[in-house]
C-alpha positions in Angstrom: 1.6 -3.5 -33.1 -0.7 -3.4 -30.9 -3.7 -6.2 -30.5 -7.5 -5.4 -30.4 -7.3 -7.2 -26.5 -4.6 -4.4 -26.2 -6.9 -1.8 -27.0 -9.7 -2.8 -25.4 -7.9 -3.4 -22.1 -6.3 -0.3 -22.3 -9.4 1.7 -23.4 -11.1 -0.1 -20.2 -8.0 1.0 -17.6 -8.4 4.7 -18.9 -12.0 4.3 -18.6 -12.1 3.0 -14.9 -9.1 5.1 -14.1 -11.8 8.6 -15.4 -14.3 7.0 -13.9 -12.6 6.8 -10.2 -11.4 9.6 -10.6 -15.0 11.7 -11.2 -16.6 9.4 -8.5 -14.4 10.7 -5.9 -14.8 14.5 -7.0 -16.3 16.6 -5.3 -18.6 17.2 -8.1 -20.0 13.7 -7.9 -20.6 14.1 -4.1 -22.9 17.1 -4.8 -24.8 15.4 -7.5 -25.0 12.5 -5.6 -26.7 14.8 -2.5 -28.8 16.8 -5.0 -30.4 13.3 -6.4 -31.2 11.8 -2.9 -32.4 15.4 -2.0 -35.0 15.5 -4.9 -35.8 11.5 -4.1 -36.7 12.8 -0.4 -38.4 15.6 -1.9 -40.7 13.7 -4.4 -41.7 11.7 -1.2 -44.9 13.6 -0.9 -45.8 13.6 -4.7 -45.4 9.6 -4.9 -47.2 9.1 -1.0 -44.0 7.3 -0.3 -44.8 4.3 -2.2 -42.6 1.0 -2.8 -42.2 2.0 -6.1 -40.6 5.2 -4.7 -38.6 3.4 -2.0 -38.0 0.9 -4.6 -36.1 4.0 -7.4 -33.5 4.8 -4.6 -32.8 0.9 -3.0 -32.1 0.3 -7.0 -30.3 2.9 -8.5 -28.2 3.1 -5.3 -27.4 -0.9 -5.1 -26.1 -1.2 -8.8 -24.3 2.2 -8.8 -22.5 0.9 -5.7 -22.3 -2.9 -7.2 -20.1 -1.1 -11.1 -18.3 1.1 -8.5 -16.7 -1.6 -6.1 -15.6 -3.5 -9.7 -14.3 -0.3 -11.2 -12.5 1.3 -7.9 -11.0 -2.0 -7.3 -9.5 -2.8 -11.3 -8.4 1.2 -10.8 -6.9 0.2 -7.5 -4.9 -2.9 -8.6 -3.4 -0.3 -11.4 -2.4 2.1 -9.2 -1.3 -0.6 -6.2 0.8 -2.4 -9.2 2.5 1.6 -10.1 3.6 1.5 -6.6 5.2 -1.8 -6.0 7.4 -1.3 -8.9 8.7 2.3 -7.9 9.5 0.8 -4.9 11.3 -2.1 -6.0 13.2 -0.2 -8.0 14.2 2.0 -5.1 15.3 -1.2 -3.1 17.0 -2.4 -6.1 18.7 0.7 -7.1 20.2 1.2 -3.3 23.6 -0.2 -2.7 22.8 -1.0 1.0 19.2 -2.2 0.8 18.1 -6.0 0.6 17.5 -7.3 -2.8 15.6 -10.0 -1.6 12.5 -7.3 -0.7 12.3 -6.8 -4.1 9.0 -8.9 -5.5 8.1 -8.9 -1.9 4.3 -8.9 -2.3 4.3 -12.4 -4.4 5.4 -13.8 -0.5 3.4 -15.5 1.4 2.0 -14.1 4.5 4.1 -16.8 6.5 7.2 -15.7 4.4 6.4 -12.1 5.5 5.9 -12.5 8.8 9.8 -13.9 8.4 11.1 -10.9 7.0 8.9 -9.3 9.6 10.6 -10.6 12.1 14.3 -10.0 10.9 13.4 -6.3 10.8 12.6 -6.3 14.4 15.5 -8.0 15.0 17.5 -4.9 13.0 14.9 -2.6 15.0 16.2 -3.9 18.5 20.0 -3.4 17.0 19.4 -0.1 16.0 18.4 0.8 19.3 21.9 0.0 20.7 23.6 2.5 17.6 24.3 6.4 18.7 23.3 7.3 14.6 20.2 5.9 12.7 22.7 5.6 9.2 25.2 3.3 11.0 23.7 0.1 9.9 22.0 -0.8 6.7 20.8 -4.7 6.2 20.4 -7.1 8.9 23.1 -9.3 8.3 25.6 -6.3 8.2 23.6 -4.5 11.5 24.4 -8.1 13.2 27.9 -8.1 12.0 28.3 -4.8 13.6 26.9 -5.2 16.8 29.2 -8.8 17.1 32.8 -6.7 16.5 31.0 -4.1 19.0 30.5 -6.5 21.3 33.8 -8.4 21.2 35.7 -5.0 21.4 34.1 -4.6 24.6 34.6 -7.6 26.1 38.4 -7.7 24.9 40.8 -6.2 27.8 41.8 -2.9 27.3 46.0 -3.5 27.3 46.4 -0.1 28.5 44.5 -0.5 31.7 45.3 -4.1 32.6 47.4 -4.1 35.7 51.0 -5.4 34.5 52.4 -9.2 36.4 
């Protein structure tokens, strides 16, 4: 059962979710240009008065004050939708790192960490003849450790025989 808090934040989300949505139509950019238009126009009519000045530096500065409030809680919906589809995708793959998933509740030291690791599998990588050959860093340094050994071991076949 749902609560009346429920409701209303959910009647608020769908609200500012619309509401985004219309601002960014191009409908809204051609009302928007027809009502400065007509302001510019009525310039003459009012003698370019403070009051008229004063019409547009108003209607513009709170329509742009709601807006930042109502993009941004629209934003943080759609921002939170996309962290979990992609923590599902790092937890659903066999080969990626769990420990990505819930990234964003890092800190930006902590990223830069991880950051760094992923250079580190970068500069690996470079070294591999096929992009799908390594998967997580641990298992990319693995790899390029055995490569490594097997190189420096002596081929038996071509060591010169005492």
């Amino acid at each position: 059962m749902k609560t009346k808090k429920q409701n209303s934040s959910n009647a608020s989300e769908k609200f500012a979710s619309k509401v985004s949505k219309a601002a960014g139509s191009t409908t809204a950019f051609i009302g928007a240009f027809v009502i400065v238009l007509a302001w510019a126009v009525s310039g003459p009519i009012f003698n370019y008065s403070e009051t008229w000045q004063l019409v547009i530096n108003t209607g513009t500065t709170i329509i742009t004050f709601l807006m930042v409030f109502l993009i941004q809680k629209a934003q943080n919906k759609d921002s939170l939708a996309i962290q979990l589809k992609l923590n599902e995708l790092v937890a659903s793959s066999e080969y990626s790192s769990n420990s990505l998933v819930d990234i964003e509740s890092m800190t930006e030291e902590e990223m830069i960490i991880v950051q760094k690791y992923y250079h580190r599998l970068s500069e690996l990588s470079k070294n591999e003849q096929s992009v799908r050959t390594s998967h997580s860093i641990a298992e990319a340094e693995d790899q390029h450790e055995r490569k490594n050994k097997k190189k420096t071991k002596p081929n038996k076949k071509n060591t010169p025989k005492k």
